[in-house]
C-alpha atoms as one frame of an Amber mdcrd trajectory, in Angstrom:
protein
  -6.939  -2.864  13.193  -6.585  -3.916  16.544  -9.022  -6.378  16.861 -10.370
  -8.058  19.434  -7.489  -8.133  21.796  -8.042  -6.646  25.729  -7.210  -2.660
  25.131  -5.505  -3.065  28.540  -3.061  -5.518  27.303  -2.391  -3.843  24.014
  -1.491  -0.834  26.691   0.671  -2.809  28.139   2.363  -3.969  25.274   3.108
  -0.621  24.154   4.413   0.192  27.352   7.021  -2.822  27.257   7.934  -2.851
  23.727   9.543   0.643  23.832   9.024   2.482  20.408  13.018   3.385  20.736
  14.008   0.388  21.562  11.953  -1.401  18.503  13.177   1.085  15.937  16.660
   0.733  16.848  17.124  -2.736  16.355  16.612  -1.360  12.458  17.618   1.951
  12.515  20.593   3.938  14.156  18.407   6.963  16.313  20.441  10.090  18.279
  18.335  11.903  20.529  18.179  15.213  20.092  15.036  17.984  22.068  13.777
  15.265  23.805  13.309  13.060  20.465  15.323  10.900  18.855  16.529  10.992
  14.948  17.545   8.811  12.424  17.858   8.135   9.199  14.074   6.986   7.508
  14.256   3.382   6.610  11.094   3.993   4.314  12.775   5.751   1.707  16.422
   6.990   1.035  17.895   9.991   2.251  21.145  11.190   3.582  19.929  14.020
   6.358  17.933  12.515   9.177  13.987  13.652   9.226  12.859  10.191  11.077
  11.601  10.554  14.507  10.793   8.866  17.129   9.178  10.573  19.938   9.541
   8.489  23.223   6.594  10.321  25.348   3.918   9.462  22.745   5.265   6.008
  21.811   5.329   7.057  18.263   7.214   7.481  15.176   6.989  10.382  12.369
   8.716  11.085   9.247   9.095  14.389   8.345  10.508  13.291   4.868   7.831
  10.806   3.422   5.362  11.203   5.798   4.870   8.017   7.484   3.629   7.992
  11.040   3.113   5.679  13.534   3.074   3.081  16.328   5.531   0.509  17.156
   3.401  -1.857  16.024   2.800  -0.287  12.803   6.623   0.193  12.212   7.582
  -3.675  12.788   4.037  -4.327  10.393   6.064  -1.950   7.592   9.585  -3.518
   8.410   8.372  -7.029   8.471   5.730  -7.325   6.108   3.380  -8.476   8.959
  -0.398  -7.870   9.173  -1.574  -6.154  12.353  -2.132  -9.801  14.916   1.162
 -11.257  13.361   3.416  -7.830  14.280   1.893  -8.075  17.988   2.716 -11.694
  18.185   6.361 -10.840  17.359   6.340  -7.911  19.483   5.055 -10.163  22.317
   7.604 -12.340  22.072  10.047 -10.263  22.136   9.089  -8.791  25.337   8.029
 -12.128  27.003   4.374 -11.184  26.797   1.441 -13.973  26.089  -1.224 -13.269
  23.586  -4.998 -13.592  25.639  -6.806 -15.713  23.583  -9.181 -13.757  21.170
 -12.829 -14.703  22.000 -14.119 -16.682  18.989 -17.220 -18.299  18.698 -17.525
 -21.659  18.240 -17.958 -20.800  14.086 -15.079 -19.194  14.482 -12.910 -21.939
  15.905 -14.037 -24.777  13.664 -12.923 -22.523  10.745  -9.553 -21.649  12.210
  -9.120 -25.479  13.070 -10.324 -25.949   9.436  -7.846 -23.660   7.709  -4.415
 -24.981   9.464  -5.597 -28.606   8.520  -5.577 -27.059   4.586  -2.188 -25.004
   5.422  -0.942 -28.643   6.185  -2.160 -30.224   3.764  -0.453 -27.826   1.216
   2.430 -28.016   3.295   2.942 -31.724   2.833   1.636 -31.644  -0.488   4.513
 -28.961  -1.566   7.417 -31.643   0.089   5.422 -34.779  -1.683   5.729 -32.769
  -5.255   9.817 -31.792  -4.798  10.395 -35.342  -3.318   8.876 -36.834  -6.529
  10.790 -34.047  -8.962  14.383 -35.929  -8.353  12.746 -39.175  -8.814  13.664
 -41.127 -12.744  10.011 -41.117 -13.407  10.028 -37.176 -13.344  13.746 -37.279
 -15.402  11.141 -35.121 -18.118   9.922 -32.592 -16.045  13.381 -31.985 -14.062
  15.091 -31.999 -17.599  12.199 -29.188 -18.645  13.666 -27.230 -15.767  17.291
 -27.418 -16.393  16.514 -26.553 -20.066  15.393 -23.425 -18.531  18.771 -23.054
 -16.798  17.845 -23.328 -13.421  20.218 -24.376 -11.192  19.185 -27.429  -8.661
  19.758 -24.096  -6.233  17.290 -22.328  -7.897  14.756 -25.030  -8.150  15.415
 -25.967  -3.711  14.949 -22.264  -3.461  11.911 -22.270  -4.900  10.155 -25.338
  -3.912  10.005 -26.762  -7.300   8.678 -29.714  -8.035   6.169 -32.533 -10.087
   3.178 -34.627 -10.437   3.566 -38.127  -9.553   2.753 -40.469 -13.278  -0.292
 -41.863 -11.642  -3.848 -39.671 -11.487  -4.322 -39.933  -8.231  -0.738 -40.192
  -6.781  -0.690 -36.940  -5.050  -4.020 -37.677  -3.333  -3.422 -41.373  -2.232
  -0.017 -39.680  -0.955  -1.766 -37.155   1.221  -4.364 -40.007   2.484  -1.894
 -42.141   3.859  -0.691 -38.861   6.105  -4.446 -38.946   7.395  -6.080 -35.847
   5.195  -9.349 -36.743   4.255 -11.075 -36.269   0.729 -12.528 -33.268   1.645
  -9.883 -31.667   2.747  -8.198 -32.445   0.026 -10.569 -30.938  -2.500 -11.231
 -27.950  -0.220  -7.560 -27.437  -0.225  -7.382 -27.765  -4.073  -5.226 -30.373
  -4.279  -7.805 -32.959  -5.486 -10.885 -32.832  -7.655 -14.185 -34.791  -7.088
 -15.842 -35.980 -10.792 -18.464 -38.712 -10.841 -18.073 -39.737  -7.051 -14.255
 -40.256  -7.969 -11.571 -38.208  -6.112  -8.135 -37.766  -8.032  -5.235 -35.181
  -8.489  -5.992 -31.688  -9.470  -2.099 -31.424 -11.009  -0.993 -34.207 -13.729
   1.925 -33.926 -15.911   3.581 -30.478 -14.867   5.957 -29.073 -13.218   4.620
 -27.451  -9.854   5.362 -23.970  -8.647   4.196 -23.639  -4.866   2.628 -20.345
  -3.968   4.303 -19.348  -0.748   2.867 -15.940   1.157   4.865 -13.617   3.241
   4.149 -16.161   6.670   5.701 -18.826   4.351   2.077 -21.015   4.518   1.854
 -22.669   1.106  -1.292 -21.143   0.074  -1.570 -23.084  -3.524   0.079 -24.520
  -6.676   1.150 -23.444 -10.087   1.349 -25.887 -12.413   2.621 -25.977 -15.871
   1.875 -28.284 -18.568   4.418 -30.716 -20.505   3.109 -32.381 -23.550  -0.403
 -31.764 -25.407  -1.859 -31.114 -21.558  -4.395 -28.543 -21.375  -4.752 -25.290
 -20.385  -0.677 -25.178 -20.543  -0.716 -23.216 -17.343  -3.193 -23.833 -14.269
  -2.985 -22.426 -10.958  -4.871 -23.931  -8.192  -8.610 -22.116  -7.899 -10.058
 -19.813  -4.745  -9.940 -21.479  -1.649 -11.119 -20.887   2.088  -7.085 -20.454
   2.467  -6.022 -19.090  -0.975  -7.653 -16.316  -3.212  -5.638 -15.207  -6.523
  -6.399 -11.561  -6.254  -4.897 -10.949  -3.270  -0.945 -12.441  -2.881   1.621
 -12.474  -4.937   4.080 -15.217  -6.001   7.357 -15.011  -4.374   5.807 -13.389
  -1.572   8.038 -15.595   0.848  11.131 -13.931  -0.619  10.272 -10.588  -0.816
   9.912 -10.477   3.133  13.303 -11.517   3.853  14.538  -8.386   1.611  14.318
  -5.405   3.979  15.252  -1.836   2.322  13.535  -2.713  -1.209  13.807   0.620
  -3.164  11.546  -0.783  -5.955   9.939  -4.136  -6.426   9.936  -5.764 -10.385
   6.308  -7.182 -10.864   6.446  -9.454 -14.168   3.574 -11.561 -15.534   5.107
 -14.931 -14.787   6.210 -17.151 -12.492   9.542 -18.423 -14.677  10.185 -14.360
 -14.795  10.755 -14.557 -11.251  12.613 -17.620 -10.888  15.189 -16.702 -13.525
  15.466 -12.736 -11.894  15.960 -14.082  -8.830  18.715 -16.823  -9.978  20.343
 -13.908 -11.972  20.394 -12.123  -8.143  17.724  -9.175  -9.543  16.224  -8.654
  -5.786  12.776  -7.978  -5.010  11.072  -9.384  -8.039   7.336 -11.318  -8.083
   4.336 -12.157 -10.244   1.024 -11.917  -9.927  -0.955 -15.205  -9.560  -2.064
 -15.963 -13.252  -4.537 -12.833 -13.310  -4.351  -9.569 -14.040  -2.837  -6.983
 -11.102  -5.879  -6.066  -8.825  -6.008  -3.244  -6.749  -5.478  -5.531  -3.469
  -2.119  -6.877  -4.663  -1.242  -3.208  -5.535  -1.868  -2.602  -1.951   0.242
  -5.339  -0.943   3.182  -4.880  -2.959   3.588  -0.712  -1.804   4.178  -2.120
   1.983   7.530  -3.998   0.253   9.158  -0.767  -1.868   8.100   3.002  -2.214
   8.284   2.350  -6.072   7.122  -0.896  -8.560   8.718  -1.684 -11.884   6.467
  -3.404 -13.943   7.858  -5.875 -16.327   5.238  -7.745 -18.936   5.976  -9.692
 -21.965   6.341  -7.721 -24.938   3.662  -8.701 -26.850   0.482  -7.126 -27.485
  -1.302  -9.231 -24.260   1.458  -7.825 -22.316   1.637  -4.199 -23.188  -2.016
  -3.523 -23.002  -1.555  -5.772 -19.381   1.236  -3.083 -19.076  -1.249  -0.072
 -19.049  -3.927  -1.632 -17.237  -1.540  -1.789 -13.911  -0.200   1.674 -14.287
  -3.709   2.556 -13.623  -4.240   0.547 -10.805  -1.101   1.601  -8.884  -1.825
   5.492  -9.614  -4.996   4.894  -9.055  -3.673   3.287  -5.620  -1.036   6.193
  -5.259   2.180   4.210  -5.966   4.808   5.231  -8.144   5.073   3.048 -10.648
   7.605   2.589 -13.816   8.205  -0.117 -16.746  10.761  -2.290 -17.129  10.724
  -2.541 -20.985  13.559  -5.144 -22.516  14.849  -4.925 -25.833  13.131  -6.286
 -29.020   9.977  -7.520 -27.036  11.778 -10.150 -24.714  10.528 -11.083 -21.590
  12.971 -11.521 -18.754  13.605 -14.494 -19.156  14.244 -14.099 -22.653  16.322
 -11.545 -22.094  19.035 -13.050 -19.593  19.498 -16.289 -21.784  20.651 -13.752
 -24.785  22.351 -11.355 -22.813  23.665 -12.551 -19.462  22.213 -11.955 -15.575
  24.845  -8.846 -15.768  22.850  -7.242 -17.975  19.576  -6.984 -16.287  21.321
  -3.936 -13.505  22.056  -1.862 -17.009  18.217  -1.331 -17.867  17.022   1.812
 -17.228  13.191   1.866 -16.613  10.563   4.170 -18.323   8.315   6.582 -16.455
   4.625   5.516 -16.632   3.649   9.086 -18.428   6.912   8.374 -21.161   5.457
   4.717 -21.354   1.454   5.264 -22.456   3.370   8.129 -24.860   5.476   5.660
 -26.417   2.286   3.226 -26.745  -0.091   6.077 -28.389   2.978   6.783 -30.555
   3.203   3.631 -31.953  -1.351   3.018 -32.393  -1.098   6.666 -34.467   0.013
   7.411 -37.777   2.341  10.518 -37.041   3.128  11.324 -40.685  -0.616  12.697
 -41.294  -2.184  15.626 -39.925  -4.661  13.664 -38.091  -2.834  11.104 -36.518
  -0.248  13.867 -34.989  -3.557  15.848 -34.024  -5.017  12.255 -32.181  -2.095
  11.535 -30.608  -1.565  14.836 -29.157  -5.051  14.784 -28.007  -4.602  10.955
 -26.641  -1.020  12.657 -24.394  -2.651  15.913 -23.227  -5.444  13.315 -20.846
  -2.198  11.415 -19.484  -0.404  14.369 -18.952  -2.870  16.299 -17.913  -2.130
  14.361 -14.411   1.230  15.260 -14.296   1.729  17.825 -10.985   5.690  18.819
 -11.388   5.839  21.681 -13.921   9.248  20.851 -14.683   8.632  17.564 -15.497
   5.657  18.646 -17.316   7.682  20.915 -19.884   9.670  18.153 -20.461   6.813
  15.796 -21.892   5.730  19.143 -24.189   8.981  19.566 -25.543   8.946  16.014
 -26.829   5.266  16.174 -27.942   6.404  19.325 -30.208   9.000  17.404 -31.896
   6.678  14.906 -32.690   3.316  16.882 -33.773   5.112  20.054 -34.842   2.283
  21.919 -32.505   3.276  25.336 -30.508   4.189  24.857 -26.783   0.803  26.985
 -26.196  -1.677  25.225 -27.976  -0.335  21.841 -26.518  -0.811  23.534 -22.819
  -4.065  24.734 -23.714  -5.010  20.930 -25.192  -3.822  20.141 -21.538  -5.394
  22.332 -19.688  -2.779  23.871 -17.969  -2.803  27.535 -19.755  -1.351  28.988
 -16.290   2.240  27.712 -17.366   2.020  30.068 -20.354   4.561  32.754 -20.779
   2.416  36.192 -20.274   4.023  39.552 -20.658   7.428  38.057 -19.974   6.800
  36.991 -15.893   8.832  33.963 -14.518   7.056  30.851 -16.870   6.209  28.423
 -13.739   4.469  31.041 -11.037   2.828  28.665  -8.795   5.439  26.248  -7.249
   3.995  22.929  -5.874   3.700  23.109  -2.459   4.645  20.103   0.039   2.407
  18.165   1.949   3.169  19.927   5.243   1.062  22.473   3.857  -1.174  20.989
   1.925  -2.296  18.548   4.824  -1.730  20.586   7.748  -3.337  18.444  10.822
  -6.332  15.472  10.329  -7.353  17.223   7.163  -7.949  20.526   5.284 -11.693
  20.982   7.019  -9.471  20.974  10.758  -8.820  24.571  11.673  -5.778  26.052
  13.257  -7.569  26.238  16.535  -8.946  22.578  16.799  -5.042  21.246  15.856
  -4.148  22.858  18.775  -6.385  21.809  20.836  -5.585  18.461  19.956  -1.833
  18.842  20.104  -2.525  20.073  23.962  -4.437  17.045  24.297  -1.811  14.672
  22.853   0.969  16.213  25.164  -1.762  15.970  28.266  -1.846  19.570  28.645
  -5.288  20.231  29.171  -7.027  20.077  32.456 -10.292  17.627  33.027 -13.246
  18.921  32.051 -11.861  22.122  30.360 -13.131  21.385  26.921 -14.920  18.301
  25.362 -15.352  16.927  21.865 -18.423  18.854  21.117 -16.505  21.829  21.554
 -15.027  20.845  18.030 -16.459  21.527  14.483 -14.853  19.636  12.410 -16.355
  15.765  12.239 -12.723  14.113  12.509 -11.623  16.730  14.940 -14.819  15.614
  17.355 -13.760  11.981  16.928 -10.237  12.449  17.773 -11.043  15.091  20.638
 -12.773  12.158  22.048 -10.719   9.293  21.838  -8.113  11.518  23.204 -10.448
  12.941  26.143 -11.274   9.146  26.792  -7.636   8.172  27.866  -6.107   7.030
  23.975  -2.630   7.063  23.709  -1.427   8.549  20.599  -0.071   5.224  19.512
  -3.008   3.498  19.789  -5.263   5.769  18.025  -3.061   5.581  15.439  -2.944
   1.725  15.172  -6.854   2.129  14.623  -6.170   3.950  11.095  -6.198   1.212
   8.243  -5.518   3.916   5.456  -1.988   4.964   5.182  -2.483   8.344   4.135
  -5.076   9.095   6.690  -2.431   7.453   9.314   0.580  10.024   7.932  -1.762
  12.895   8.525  -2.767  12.023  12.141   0.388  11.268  12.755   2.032  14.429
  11.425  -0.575  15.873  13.938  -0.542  13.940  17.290   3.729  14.556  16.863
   3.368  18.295  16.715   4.645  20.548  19.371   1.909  23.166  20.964   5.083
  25.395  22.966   2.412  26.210  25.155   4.569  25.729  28.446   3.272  27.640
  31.280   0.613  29.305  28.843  -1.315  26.292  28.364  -4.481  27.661  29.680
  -4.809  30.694  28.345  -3.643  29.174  24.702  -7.058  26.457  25.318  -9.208
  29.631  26.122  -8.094  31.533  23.016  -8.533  28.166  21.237 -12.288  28.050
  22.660 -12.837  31.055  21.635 -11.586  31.060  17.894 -14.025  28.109  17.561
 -17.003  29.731  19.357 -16.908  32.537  16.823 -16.769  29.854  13.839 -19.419
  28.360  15.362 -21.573  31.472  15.279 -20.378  32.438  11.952 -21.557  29.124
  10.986 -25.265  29.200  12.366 -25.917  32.417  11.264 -24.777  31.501   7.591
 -27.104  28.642   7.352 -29.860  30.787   9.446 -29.428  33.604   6.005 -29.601
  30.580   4.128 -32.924  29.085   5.932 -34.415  32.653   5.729 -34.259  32.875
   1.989 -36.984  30.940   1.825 -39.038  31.184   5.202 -41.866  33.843   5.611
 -44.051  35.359   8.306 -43.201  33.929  11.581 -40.875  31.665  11.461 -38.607
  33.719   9.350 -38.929  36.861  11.871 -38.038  34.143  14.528 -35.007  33.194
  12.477 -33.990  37.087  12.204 -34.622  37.370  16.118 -32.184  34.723  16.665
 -29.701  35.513  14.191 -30.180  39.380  16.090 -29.134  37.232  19.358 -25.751
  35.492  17.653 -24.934  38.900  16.655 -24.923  40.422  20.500 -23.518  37.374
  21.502 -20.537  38.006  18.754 -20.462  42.146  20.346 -19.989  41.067  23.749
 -17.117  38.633  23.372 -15.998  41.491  20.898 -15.449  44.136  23.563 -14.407
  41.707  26.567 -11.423  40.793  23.930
């Protein structure tokens, strides 16, 4: 993540941009045993777990998890990738950015890029110049009829295509773009060694990102035009699988508990002007995994709101996959009779929106298999339940789990055990009367204890010692490890790695909660610091043994004559080896 910026200055930077100092300015801390506490801005609680430990430069959350540096935090507050969060940081503590070393490739492409940003950008104030023009008196009228406000439609950026074919592009030559860059940009098309506008006759939706760049256009059709909607195509600047539209606005909302994701961009618009926060659209596609990743650094939770037809619905199931497949807790936003949004607040008011209630994905792809099965014959009730037990097979929280059962009895007529034993889960099954749910879920502090579940008690503490610099120089080294990750963190560690920047290195979240849960441990070593790294040593010389002289059995199984009395000669020699540091214990 970090690029190719000097180490040394990104040291620095840590240094200057205090991690309590950055936090505060968004969250009230208290110190409290040399940390200090607050209140996690990441998700909503009313007991402090946040912390923010001032000797590492690092943050934890002992709540939801999420771990990291000051640089990380203002990326998750701000919505900033990794360069643009050290820019801001920079600034704020009257640091310059070195210059990244580019090659010349490099350069021309960067130079290359802000001349298309530009040229979108200039574009975007030609198309809402021409909107409140007479000759655009249709397409403004269009918008109006949708009840927008001229609010609304500034907020946005709205705007439309000049009469002429070619008005948009003549426009942007007299500001000195060239024909290529137009076309590269997407705002003009080249046909028969003729350059004219890619937009005609619609009204234009700029596509804003988080950095508020205009990336592309929207447009949508008035008349007989064809296609009716059409959306500007891949670009060296703008690729439709990865942003969102509305992206600009969902930024400026900090504390998001749950972004709306609908299918279009008049959705948003008419959410927004109804003041429903954090809503977007994907960019004329289907979701994709990449703007599922996107949209879970805005809100722990998504509400996904489709049209109600059949296009919609089965769009509907398609992202519930994606975001559990991505780990993010997703719901549907389902409105009455089959309306969309927008739909929906011209019949019933912006009021009413705040009243919905959404549906859990599970109740959702029930409700869907429900209505593609005939439940008044045997074997439609017996498909259906079949069709539920694979999505609820997935579902961890026994509680929640009975509750699904319960309704899937009332609506097949089958017993509670045959519909657990469809599921798979015959361990919730009442057996000589013992307590129903015996296994309780456990949390992730100890499910994930350390880097991960192949990390032994003895190499966390190690590392812990190492975070806190309690280990003397040349007492231990990585290869006194076992455990792959446990080696590579030993040694970025042993090689002079600040907590916080190790974990600035770690792209995937998850990975990044678990170190981080980790590096903020506490060994309580105190003055027993070396004799805590010698048992330490020790515990992992005897796995180490163990280790060899499992695979050594192993190798033996099939070895004969002398090599396999050499591998029982040294497998004899692991075995004093274990007898000596036995007794001397």
């Amino acid at each position: 993540m970090a690029g190719r910026l000097p180490q040394a200055w990104l040291d620095e930077l840590r240094d200057r941009a205090d991690i309590v100092q950055v936090v505060s300015r968004y969250v009230q801390l208290n110190p409290k045993g040399g940390r200090y506490w607050g209140l996690c801005p990441f998700h909503g609680e009313k007991t402090p777990s946040f912390s923010v430990n001032p000797q590492r430069q690092m943050y934890y959350c002992f709540g939801c998890h999420a771990g990291g540096s000051a640089i990380t935090f203002v990326m998750e507050m701000e919505h900033l990738d990794f360069m643009d969060a050290v820019k801001l940081l920079a600034e704020q503590v009257h640091m310059e950015v070195p210059e990244l070393t580019h090659s010349r490739e490099d350069s021309e492409s960067k130079s290359r890029k802000e001349r298309l940003y530009e040229a979108n950008k200039q574009c975007a104030r030609f198309f809402h110049a021409q909107l409140w023009k007479e000759e655009s008196s249709e397409i403004l009228a269009y918008l109006h009829g949708r009840e927008l406000s001229d609010s609304t439609i500034r907020i946005f950026g709205l705007g439309a295509t000049p009469p002429h074919s070619d008005g948009a592009t003549r426009a942007m030559r007299e500001l000195g773009f060239t024909d290529d860059e137009l076309v590269s940009a997407g705002i003009s098309v080249r046909r028969e060694g003729r350059v004219y506008d890619m937009f005609r006759q619609r009204a234009i939706f700029p596509i804003i990102d988080a950095q508020g760049r205009v990336l592309g256009f929207g447009g949508r059709a008035l008349g007989d035009v064809k296609p009716k909607y059409l959306n500007t195509g891949d670009t060296p600047i703008f690729n439709k699988r990865l942003g969102v539209f509305a992206a600009n606005l969902l930024k400026k909302q900090r504390g998001l508990k749950r972004v709306i994701l609908t299918e279009g961009y008049m959705d948003v618009i008419a959410l927004v002007q109804a003041g429903v926060p954090g809503v977007c659209a994907t960019l004329g596609t289907a979701l994709t995994l990449e703007q599922a990743r996107l949209l879970k650094r805005y809100a722990p939770e998504i509400w996904v709101s489709y049209d109600g037809d059949a296009a919609g619905q089965h769009a509907i199931l398609r992202a519930l996959d994606i975001f559990e497949e991505e780990g993010v807790p997703a719901r549907v936003l389902d409105f009455p009779g089959g309306m969309d949004p927008d739909e929906y607040i011209k019949a019933y008011g912006p009021q009413s929106v705040e009243q919905l209630k959404p549906m859990d994905a599970t109740a959702y792809r029930m409700k869907r298999e429900a209505a593609n099965h005939d439940l008044s014959t045997t074997e439609g009730r017996t498909a259906y339940a079949i069709a539920c037990a694979r999505y609820l097979a997935k579902v961890k929280e026994p509680v929640e789990l009975e509750n699904y059962v319960k309704q899937l009895m009332l609506s097949t007529g089958f017993t509670r055990e045959v519909l657990l034993a469809q599921i798979g889960r015959t361990e919730l099954i009442q057996e000589n009367k013992r307590p129903m749910y015996r296994h309780a879920a456990r949390p992730l502090e100890e499910k994930n204890e350390g880097v991960d579940t192949g990390t032994s008690a003895a190499e966390k503490k190690l590392l812990v010692l190492l975070a806190e610099g309690g280990v003397e120089p040349g007492t231990i080294s990585a290869e006194d490890f076992i455990s792959p990750k446990g080696k590579t963190l030993a040694q970025k560690l042993l090689d002079g790695m600040t907590p916080a920047a190790i974990l600035e290195e770690i792209d995937d979240e998850d990975e990044r909660s678990r170190t981080a849960r980790l590096l903020t441990s506490e060994s309580g070593a105190g003055e027993q610091e070396l004799r805590m790294v010698a048992d330490c040593l020790r515990v992992l010389e005897k796995k180490r043994r163990e280790n060899e002289i499992n695979a050594l059995k192993e190798k033996m199984s099939t070895q004969q004559g002398e090599e396999k009395r050499g591998t029982m000669m040294r497998i004899q020699e692991l075995l004093a080896q274990e007898n000596r540091t036995g007794r001397r214990e």
